[in-house]
C-alpha positions, 0 to 999 in steps of 0.5 A: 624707436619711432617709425620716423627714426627707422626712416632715418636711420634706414635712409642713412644707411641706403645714402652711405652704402651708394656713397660706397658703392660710388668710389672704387676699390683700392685693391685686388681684395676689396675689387674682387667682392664687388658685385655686378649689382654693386658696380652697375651702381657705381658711376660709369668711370669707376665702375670702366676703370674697376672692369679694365682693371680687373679684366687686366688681372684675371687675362694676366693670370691666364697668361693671355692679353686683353685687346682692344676692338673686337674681341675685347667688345665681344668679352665686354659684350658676354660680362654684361650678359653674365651681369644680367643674369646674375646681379649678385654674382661678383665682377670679377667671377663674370669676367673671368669666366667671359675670359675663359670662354674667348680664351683661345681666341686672345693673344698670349701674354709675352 
């Protein structure tokens, strides 16, 4: 192969992996393996809806309730830092974590 077919063949493959990284998942099993690196370049309403939902997920398992003001900007506030540190880390492990940390701060689950 040529140099210029690599490129192409490279430059096809960088386009269809962001066109992926831009829709988000249908199901829990496909959202819990993206990671913070993959969701920060998703488009900034799936990459919301993909976080909420999986906020959602990991506070119902923990039997308490993600509100919304303070406490959810503050959660919001520590995945972002987890993020940060730890791009390749998956989403859904940063936000539960961040749960865990504020959970005897959050309402209980009725």
């Amino acid at each position: 192969m040529t140099s210029r077919t690599l490129f192409v063949a490279g430059a096809l493959l960088l386009a269809s992996t962001a066109a992926q990284a831009q829709v988000a998942p249908t199901n829990f099993d496909q959202a819990a393996y993206i990671t913070c690196k993959e969701a920060h370049a998703m488009a900034p309403e799936p990459r919301k809806m993909l976080a909420t939902y999986l906020a959602n997920h990991a506070a119902a398992y923990r039997g308490v309730v993600v509100p919304d003001g303070d406490l959810g900007t503050h959660i919001a506030l520590l995945v972002r830092g987890g993020c940060t540190l730890a791009p390749d880390a998956y989403l859904f492990t940063v936000i539960d974590r961040a749960i865990l940390a504020e959970m005897a701060k959050l309402p209980k689950r009725k």
